[in-house]
N, C-alpha and C positions, 0 to 999 in steps of 0.2 A: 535470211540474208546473212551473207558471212562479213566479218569483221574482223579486224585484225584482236587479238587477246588484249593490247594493251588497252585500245578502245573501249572494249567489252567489260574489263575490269574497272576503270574510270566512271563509266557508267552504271556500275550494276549496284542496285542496292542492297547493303550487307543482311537487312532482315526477309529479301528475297531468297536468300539460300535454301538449301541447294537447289545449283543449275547444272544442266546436265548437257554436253556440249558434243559437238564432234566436229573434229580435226580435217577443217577443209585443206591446206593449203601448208606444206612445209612440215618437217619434222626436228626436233631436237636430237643434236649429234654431241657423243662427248664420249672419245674413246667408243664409238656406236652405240653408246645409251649413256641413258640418266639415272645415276646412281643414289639413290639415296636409303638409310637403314638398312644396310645387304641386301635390299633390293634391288634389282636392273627394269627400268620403264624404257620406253623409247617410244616416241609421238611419232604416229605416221597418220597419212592422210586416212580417211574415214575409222580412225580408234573415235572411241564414244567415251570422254571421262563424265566425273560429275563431281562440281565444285564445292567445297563443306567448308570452306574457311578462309579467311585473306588477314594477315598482317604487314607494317611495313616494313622491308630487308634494309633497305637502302634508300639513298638521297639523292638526287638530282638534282643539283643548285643550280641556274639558269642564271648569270647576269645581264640584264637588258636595260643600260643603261643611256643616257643623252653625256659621251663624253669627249671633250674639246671639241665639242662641235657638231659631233658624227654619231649615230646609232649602234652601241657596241653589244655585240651577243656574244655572249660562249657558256661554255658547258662545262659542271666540276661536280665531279662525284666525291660526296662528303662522307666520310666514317661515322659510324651513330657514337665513336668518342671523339667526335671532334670539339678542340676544346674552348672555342668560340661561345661568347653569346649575345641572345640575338633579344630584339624585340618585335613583338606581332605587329606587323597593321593590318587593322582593322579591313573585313572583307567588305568590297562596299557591292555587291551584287545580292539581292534581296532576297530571303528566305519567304514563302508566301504562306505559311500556312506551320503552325508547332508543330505537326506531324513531321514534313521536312526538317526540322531542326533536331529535334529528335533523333532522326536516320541519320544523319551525317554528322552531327558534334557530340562529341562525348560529355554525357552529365553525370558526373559523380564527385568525385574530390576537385575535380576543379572550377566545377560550378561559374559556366560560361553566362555573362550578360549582352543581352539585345536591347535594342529601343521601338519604340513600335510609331509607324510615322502619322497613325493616329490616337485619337482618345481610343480605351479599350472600356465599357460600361460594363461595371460587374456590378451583380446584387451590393453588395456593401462595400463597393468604390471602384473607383474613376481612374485604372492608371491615364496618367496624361500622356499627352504626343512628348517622345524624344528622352519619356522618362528613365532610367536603367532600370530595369528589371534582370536580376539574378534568377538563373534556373537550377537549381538544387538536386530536385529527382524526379523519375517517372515512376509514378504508384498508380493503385486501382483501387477508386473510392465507389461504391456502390456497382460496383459491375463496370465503372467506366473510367477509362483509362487516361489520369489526367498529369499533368507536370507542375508540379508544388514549385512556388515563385515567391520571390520577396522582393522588396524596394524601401528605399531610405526616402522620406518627405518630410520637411523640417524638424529634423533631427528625431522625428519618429519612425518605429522599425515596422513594416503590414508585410504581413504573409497573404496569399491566394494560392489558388489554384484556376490553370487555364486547360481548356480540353485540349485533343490533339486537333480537334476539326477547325482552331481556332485561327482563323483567316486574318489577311489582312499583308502590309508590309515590312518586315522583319529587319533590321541592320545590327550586324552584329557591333558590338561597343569598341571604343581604344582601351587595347590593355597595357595600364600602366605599368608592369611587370617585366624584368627579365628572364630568360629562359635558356637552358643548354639544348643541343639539338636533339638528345636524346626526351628531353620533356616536351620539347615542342611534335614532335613524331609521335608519343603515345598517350596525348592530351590537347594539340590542337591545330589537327590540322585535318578540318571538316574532311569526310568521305564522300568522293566523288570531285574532288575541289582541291588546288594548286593551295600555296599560302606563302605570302610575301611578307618577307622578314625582311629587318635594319640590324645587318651585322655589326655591334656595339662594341664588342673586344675581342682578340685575338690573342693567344699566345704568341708569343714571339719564337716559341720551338717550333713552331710548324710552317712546316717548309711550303706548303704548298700556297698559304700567302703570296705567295712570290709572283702564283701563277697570274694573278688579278692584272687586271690592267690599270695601270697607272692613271692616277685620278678616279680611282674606284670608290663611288662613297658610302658601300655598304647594301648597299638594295640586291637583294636574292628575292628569285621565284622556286620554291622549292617544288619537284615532282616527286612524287613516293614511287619508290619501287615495291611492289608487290609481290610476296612468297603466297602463294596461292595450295594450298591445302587441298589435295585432291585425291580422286579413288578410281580405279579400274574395275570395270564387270568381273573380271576374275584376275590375278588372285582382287580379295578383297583386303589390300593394303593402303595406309595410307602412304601419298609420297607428296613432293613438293615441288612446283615449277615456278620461274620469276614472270612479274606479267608483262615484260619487255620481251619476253622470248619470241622471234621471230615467225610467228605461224599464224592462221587466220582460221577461225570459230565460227560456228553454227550453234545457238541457242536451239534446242529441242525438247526443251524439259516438254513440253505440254505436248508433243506426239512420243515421247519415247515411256516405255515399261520403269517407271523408277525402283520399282522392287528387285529389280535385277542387283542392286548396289546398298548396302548398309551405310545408313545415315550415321554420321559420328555428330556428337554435339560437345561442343566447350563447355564449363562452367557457366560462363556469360551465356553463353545459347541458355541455359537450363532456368539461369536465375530469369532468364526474359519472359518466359512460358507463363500462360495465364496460372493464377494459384488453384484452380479449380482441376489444371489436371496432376495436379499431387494426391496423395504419393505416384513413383512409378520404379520400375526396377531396373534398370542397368549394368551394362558391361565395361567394364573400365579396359580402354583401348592403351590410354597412354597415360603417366604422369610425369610432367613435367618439370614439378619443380615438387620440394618436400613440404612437410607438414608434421607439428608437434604431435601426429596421431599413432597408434602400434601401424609399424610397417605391413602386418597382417592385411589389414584391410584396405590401404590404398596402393593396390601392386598391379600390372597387367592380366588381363584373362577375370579378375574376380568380379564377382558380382554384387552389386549394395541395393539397397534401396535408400531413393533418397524423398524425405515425408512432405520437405516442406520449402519454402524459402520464408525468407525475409529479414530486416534489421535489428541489428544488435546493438546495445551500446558497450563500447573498451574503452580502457583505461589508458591513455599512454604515459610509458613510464622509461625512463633511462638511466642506466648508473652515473651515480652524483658523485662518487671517488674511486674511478677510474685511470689508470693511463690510456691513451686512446691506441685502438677504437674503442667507443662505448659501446655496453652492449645494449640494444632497447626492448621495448617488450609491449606488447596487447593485452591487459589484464581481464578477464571479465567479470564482471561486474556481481556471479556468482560462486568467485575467489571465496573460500572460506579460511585463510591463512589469516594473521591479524597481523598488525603492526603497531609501530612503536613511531611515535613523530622524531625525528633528527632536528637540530640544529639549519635554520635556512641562512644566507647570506646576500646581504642586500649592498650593491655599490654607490646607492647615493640616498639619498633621502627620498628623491621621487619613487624608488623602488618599497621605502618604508611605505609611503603611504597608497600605492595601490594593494600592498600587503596586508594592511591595517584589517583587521576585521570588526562589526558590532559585539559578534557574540566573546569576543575573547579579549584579556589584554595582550599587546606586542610587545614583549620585554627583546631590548638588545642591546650587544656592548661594543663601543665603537672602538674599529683595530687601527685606524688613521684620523691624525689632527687636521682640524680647521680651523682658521682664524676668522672672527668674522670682520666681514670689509665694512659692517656697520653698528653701532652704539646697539640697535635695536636689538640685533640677532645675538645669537649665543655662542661663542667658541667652543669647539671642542678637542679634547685629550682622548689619546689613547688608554681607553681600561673605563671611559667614563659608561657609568650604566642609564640606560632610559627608557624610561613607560611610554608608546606613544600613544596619542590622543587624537587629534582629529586637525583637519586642515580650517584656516582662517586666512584673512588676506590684511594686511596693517599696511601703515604706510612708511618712509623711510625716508630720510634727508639723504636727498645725490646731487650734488655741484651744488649748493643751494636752493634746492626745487624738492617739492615734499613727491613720491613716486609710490603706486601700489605696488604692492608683490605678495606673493601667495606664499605662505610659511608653512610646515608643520608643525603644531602644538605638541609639546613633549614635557614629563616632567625628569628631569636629571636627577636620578637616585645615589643619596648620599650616605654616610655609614648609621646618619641619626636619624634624617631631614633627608627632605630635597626639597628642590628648585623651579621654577617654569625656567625650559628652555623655549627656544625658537630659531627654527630650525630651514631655510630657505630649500625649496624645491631640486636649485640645480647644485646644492650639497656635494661635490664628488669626494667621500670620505669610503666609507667601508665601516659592514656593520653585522656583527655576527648575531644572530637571535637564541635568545635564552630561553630553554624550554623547563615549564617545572608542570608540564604534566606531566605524568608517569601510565597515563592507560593505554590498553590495549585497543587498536581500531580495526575493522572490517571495513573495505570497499566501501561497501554502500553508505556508511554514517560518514566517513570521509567526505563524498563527493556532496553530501547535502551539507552538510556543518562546517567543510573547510574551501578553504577561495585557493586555486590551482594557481601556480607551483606551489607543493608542498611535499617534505622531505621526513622520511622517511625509513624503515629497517625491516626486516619480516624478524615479528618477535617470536610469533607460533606460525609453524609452517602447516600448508593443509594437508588435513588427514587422509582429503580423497587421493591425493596424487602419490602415485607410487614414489615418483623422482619430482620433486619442487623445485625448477630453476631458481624461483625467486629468492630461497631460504640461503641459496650459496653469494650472494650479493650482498655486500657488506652497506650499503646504502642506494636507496632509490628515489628519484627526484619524479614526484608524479604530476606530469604536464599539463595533459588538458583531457577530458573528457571526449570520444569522438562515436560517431553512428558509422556501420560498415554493414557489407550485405554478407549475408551467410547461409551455406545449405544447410538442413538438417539430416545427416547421414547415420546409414546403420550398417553391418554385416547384416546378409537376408540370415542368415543361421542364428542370430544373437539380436532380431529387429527392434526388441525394448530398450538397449542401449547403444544411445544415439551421442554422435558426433556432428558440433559445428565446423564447416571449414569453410574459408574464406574464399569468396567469389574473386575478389582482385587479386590475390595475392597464389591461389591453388591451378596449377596451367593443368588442366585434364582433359582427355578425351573421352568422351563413353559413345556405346550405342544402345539409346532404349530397345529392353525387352518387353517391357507390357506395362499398362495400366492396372494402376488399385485401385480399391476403394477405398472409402477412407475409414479409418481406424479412430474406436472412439477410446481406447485403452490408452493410460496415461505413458512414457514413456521416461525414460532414467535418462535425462539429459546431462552431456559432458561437455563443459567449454573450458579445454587448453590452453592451457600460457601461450601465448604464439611470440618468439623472440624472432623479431624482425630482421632484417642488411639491412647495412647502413643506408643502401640506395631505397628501397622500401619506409624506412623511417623517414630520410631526405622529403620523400614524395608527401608521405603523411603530413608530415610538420609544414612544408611549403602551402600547402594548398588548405590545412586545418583553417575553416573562416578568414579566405585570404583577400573578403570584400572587404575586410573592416583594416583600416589602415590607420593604427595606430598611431597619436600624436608623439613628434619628436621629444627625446628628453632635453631637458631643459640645457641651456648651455652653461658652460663650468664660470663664465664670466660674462654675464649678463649685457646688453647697451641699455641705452636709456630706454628705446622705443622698445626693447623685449621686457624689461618689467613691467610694462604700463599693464594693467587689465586689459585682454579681450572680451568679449563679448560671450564666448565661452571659454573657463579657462581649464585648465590642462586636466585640472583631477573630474572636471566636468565631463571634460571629452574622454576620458578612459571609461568614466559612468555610463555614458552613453552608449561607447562600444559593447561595454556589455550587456547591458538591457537590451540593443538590436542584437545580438547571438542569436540566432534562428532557438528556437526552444525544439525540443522533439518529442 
């Protein structure tokens, strides 16, 4: 049955690919063909392509709003840097089944939450009806292929896993987040499915504001425009067509020859493949964007084989004395470079004490005075030095009425002696930390022994890399810890030393040439510095554990009702946040 492209595209599910079409109805004209990479295509009625990939070009902003009165529609083609943003509402049309949800929301760094509109009865618990559940990732636990989930219940953190077969009715959550249109396009806007946004701010440079209709309060229905990645029987190139383009389709995959046509596959295609068919050998069609690797081996025409998938843990890390831009960086975790801890910098007190560690003392020296507004507390001077200690909550005379508040214990170090200071939460002073160890650290004693942010110097640069980005960086601020997916690559000519390269971040094209078997010989593994854009860090950093929503700092001049004790209080709740951290 023929259909129009755009229809066909709207519908079609991405892990359907490829489909294999022909051109009922209408052809594409432009100068009499379609140009793309020096090549010339031109759509005529019975050509037979075959579809290997879809991302989104473009926007279609739709406003369909109830204004002064009347039913107002129109249409505005948005730039993917328009410099608006927006927030999501929540899809209220039901996903019935994790399989569904899977196919059309992207799970990975942004790690979309559902509610499920009954009890779900697992072996060792009960998510409840309406509870959030977080979807994290799809892996494969004993042969079957499940989506690792989490949920917060009275301030405890529970991991599960749900199959994909797992029924039932799905509603996606409110996302309390803002978002530019470019993150909303390549993070959440289901496949197959419109998404309605609450445009929240607008530059005032942009002109096309203008075009709105007055009284406009923001509500867009966004449509994707589709670049559709496509191939011809002969030659066998790739090229590209929009899935607006004027013409009507014939699906044929199931009666036509598919070997007429080489299948091209993405990174993302490859990482999805069950693990059971690695290794395989491939042809690399296209690359798209670079990679810390010898240009040797990730070039057109070559050929690699690639062993394995799966995740990794890196380091992220960014220059701490910079002018901007900074540079950032993916460390991995079998860096053999050491380093030297630098000097951290903390602007209030509350920052001392999420810093505080058991295993160490905090020495720091404060570079801004405080007076304090009460008998109790402790003033401070610039140049004064302090150990600190641990948090307590006391009480304090305010207007007459005795009030808790939560202090940090410190002792003021003096040239003979010191002092007990005490030191209130919302402090906003400035406070440089004193470092009198001298050793050398590796990655891995770091990330177990020290509590992230922590700063840093590359004191011994490593031996294995020819050129160390790291070692030319005069300081490095190491953030947080993260998991990413990664292939394991090699030259077929050189297949013992292997290269990871990253599934989100490596745009490639290949077409398998054969299956392996598997190789039981051990293999010289190589994981590169990968120094990030700024837009790539952006992403990482927004989305690193972006369920846990940190309590505000404390305010620089308290009311009455903000000193009182909560029920949980501040250094509890940052406790909290991190004991829920998904572990991996």
């Amino acid at each position: 049955m023929a259909t129009s492209l755009e229809t066909f595209v709207h519908s079609l599910d991405v892990k359907a690919l490829p489909r294999i079409l022909e051109i009922q109805s209408g052809f594409y004209v432009e100068d009499s063909a379609y140009e793309m990479s020096k090549n010339e295509y031109s759509l005529s009625t019975g050509d037979v392509i075959k579809i290997t990939g879809l991302k989104i070009k473009k926007i279609i902003a739709e406003i369909c709003e109830h204004i002064e009165g009347r039913e107002y529609s129109q249409l505005v083609e948005l730039p993917m840097n328009f410099p608006g943003l927006f927030k999501v509402v929540a899809d209220k049309t039901p996903y019935h089944n994790m399989e569904e949800i899977t196919r059309t929301t992207h799970i990975g760094i942004g790690s979309p939450c559902f509610y499920h509109q009954k009890d779900i009865k697992l072996k060792s618990l009960v998510v409840q009806q309406g509870e959030k559940i977080r979807l994290y990732s799809v892996e494969e636990i004993n042969g079957e292929t499940v989506v690792k989930c989490g949920l917060t219940r009275n301030h405890r953190y529970y991991t599960f896993t749900l199959p994909l077969s797992q029924e039932g009715e799905f509603y996606e959550c409110e996302d309390e987040y803002t978002y530019t249109l470019k993150e909303i396009v390549e993070w959440k806007i289901p496949k197959s499915r419109t998404r309605t946004v609450k445009l929240t701010d607008v530059s005032d440079k942009w002109d096309l504001i203008k075009s709105f209709p007055k009284g406009f309060n923001g509500a867009l229905i966004l449509k994707p425009v589709y670049e559709i990645q496509c191939l011809m029987n002969s030659p066998k190139d790739i090229f590209y067509i929009l899935s607006n383009l004027d013409i009507e389709v014939k699906d044929i995959t199931d009666s036509y020859d598919g070997h007429a046509f080489s299948r091209f596959f993405s990174t993302q295609d490859i990482f999805e493949m069950n693990s059971k068919s690695f290794p395989i050998e491939v042809e690399i069609i296209e690359v798209l964007q670079g990679s810390q690797m010898p240009r040797s081996i990730l070039q057109p025409g070559k050929n690699i084989l690639i062993h394995n998938k799966y995740q990794a843990s890196r380091i992220l890390a960014s220059e701490s004395k910079s002018t901007f831009p900074k540079r950032h960086f993916l460390i991995p975790t079998s860096y053999k470079g050491k380093f030297q801890r630098r000097p951290r910098e903390f602007p209030t007190a509350y920052d001392l004490n999420i810093a505080r560690n058991a295993r160490e003392p905090l020495y720091v020296v404060a570079t801004k005075a405080f007076h304090a507004p009460h008998d109790e507390l402790s003033s401070v001077s610039v140049g004064d030095h302090f150990l600190v200690h641990h948090l307590q909550t006391i009480e304090v005379h305010y207007e007459g009425m005795k009030k808790a508040l939560e202090v940090l214990t410190c002792e003021k170090l003096l040239k003979n002696s010191c002092e007990a200071a005490l030191l209130p939460l919302y402090l906003d002073g400035g406070f440089v930390e004193e470092i009198h160890d001298m050793k050398q650290y590796q990655i891995p004693t770091i990330s177990s022994s020290f509590r992230f942010p922590f700063n840093v110097k590359v004191s011994v640069r490593d031996p294995s890399i020819k050129e160390d980005i790291l070692a030319s960086v005069p300081e490095l601020q190491l953030e947080d810890a993260i998991i990413d997916s990664y292939l394991l690559i090699s030259d077929v000519a050189n297949s013992k030393e292997c290269w990871e390269i990253p599934v989100n971040r490596l745009n490639m094209s290949v077409r398998i040439l054969r299956y392996l078997s598997k190789d039981s010989e051990s293999l010289l593994l190589k994981s590169p510095v990968e120094e990030l854009t700024e837009e790539q860090y952006c992403m990482i950093r927004r989305y690193k554990n972006s369920f846990l929503k940190p309590p505000p700092l404390p305010p620089k001049h308290p009311s009455v009702e903000q000193r009182e004790l909560t029920p949980m209080t501040i250094a509890e709740q940052r406790r909290l946040a991190q004991l829920q951290a998904p572990k991996d």
